[in-house]
C-alpha positions in Angstrom: 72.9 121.0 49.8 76.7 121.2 48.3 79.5 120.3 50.2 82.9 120.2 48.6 86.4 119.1 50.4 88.1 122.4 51.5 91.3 120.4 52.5 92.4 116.3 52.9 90.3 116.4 56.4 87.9 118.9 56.0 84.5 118.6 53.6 82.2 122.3 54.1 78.7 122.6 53.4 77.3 125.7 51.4 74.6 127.3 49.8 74.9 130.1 47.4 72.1 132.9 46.3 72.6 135.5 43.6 74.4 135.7 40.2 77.6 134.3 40.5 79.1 137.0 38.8 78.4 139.5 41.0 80.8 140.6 44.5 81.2 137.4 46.4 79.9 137.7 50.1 80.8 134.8 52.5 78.9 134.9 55.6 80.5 132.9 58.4 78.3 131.8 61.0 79.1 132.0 65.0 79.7 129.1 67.6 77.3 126.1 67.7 74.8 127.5 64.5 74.3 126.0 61.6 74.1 128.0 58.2 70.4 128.3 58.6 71.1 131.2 61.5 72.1 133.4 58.4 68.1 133.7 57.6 67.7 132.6 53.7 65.2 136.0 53.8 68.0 138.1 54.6 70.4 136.3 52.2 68.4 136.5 49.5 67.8 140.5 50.8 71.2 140.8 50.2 71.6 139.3 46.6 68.7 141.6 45.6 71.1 143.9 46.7 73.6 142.6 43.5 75.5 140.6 45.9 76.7 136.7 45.6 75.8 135.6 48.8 77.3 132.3 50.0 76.6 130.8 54.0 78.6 127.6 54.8 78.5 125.4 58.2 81.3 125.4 60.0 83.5 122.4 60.8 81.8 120.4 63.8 77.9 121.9 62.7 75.4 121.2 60.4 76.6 118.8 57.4 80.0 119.7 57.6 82.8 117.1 58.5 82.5 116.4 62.7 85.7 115.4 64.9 84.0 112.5 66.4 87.0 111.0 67.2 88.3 114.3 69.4 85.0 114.1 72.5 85.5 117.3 74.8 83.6 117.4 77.6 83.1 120.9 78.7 82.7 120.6 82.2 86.4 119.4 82.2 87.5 122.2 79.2 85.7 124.9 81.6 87.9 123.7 85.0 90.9 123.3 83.5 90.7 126.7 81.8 89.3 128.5 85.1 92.2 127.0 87.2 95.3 127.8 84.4 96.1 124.4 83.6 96.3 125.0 79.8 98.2 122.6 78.6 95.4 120.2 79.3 92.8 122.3 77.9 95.1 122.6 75.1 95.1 118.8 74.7 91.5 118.7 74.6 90.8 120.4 71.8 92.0 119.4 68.3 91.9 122.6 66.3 92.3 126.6 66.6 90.4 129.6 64.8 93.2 129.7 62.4 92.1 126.0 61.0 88.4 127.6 60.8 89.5 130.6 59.1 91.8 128.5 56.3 88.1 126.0 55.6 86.8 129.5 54.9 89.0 130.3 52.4 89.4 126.8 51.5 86.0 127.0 49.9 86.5 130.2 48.1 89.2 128.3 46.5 87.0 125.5 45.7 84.5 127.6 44.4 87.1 129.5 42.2 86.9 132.4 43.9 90.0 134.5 44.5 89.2 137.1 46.5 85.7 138.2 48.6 83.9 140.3 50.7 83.6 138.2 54.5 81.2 139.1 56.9 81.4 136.8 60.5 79.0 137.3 63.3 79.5 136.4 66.8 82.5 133.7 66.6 82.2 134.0 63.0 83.4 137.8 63.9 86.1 136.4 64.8 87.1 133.6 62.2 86.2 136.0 59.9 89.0 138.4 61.5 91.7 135.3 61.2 90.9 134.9 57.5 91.4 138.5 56.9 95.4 138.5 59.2 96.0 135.1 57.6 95.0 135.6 54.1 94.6 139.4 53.4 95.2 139.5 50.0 91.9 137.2 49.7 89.8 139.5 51.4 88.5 142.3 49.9 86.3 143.9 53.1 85.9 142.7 56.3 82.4 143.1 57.9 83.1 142.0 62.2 79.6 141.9 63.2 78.6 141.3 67.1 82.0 140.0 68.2 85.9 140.5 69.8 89.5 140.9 69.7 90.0 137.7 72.0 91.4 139.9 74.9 90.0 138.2 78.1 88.9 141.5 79.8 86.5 142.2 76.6 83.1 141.1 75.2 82.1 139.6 78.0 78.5 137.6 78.5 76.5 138.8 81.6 76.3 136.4 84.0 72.6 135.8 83.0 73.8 135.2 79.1 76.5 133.2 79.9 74.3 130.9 82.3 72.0 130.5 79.4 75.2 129.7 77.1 76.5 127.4 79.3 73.1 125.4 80.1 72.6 121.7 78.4 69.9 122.2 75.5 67.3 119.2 75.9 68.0 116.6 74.0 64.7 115.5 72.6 63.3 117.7 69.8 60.1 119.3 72.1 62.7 120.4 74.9 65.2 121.9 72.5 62.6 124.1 70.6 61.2 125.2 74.2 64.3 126.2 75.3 65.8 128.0 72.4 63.3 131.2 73.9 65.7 131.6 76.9 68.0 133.0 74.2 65.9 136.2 74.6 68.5 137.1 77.6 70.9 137.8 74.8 68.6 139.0 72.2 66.9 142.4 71.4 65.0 143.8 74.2 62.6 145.6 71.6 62.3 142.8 68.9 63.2 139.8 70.5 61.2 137.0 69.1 60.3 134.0 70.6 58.5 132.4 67.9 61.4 132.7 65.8 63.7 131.4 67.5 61.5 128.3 67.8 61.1 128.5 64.4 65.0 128.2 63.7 65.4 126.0 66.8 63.4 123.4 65.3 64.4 123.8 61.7 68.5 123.3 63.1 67.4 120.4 65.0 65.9 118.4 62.2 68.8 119.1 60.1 71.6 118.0 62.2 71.0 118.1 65.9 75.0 117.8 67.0 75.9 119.1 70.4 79.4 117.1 70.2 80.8 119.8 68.2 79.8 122.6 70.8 83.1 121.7 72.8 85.3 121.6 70.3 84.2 125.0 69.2 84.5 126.8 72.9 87.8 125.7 72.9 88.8 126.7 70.2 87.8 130.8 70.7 89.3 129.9 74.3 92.2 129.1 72.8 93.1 130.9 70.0 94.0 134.3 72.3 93.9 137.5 71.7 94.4 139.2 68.4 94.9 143.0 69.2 98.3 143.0 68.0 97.7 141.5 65.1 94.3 143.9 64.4 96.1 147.2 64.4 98.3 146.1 61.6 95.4 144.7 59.4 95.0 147.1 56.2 91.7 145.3 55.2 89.0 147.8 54.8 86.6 146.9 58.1 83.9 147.8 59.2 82.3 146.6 62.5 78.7 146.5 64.0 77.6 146.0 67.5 74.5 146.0 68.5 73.5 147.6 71.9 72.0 145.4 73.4 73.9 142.6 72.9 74.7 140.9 76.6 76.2 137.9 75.0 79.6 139.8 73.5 79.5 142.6 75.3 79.3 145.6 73.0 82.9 147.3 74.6 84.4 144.3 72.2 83.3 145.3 69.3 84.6 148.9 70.5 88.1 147.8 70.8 87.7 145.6 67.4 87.1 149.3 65.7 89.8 150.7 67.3 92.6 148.5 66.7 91.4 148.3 63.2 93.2 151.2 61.4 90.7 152.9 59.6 87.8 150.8 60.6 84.2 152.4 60.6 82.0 151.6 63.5 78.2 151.2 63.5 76.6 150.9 66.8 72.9 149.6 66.5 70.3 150.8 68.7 67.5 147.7 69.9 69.9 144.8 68.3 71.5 142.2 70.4 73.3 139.5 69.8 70.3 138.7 66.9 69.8 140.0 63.9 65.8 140.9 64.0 64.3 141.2 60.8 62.9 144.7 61.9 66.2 145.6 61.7 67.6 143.9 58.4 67.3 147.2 55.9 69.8 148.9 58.1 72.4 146.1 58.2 71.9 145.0 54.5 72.6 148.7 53.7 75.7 148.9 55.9 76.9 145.6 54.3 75.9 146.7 51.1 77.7 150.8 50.9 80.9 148.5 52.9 81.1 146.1 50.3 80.8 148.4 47.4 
């Protein structure tokens, strides 16, 4: 597995499918999962496609540099958010989306590539989204899949989602595969897949089990606030998919990310949630695909 140094502090880990000389697609992958959540199936669907597909871990995840030295402990991050005393979640937590957005394009650049397509899901939605206000003459579409504008009052978990979110994973390798089903609260109700997610659960876990890094990553979405002023004066061609029956990001955020976005087309998809099944995979390789053409 490459990994290259994307800045002094930061190395990134990557994998790349497809001829390098075709239309770079960087996938950026959402809070707490590794590269491996990007299937390699549907990768490689998508370099069939004449794509150059390239998944990365973000900072804090997988085998890409951890801040070991910044510990957050969420119960504490959670109360001091919930009762406004910011400045001490602020002190918590040692970076923003804006630094996860610039080790994105920091590996475009070490990879040579000057500009490129940049499709985030979930938190990658929105690092994805950063990239393309921070560095829009880098990105040549931007593909917000299954995520929000930061505005408080929008993409909201249910309460059942966000007890799963919020719920210690097992530590020993049995009890983390096990419980990677309850992610079915958030998942398809038609093709949710327990096996699956087993399959991934355990596949994650033997390649770099780190919960440290969950922490830091909360905080920084927390953080980072809102970007709806920002969005309606991105001139990135966007498009934005939201599955229906997503209870994790509530599908009103991806909604609000279409319509800020001027000229942003919007693809609701009927028995997706905040999962990507593979019964569904045609539909969202050719969205990706005709966007990114």
């Amino acid at each position: 597995m490459p990994i290259v140094d994307v800045s002094p502090e930061v190395s990134i880990a990557y994998e790349s499918f497809g001829d390098t000389g075709d239309p770079p697609v960087l996938l950026v992958m959402g809070f707490g999962a590794q590269m491996l959540a990007w299937h390699e199936d549907f990768c490689g669907a998508l370099a069939d496609r004449g794509r150059r597909v390239i998944r990365y871990d973000n900072r804090d995840c997988g085998l890409s540099t951890k801040f070991d030295e910044h510990p957050v402990d969420m119960n504490e991050f959670i109360a001091a958010v919930s009762s406004g005393d910011f400045p001490a979640a602020l002190a918590m937590v040692p970076y923003r989306l804006t630094d996860m957005a610039s080790d994105g394009l920091g590996l475009l650049t070490a990879l040579g590539i000057e500009r490129a397509h940049v499709v985030g899901a979930s938190m990658g939605g929105m690092i994805a989204q950063t990239m393309a206000l921070s560095a829009p003459q880098r990105i040549l579409t931007l593909t917000s899949m299954m995520s929000s504008t930061g505005e408080p009052e929008l993409g909201q978990p249910s309460p059942e989602a966000q007890a799963v979110l919020f719920s210690p994973k097992p530590a020993d390798r049995n009890g983390y595969i096990e419980a990677a089903a309850k992610e079915l609260v958030w998942g398809s109700k038609r093709y949710g897949d327990p096996a699956m997610l087993r399959e991934l659960a355990a596949e994650s876990y033997d390649r770099a089990y780190y919960p440290a890094g969950i922490g830091r990553q909360l905080g920084a979405m927390i953080l980072s606030g809102s970007r709806a002023d920002a969005l309606r004066e991105l001139r990135v061609p966007t498009l934005v998919i939201h599955g229906l029956d997503d209870t994790l990001i509530d599908p009103d955020g991806g909604k609000r990310t279409a319509e800020l976005v001027p000229g942003a087309e919007l693809l609701l998809v009927p028995d997706m949630g905040h999962d990507r099944p593979r019964e569904l995979w045609p539909q969202l390789i050719d969205a990706i695909v005709a966007h990114t053409g």
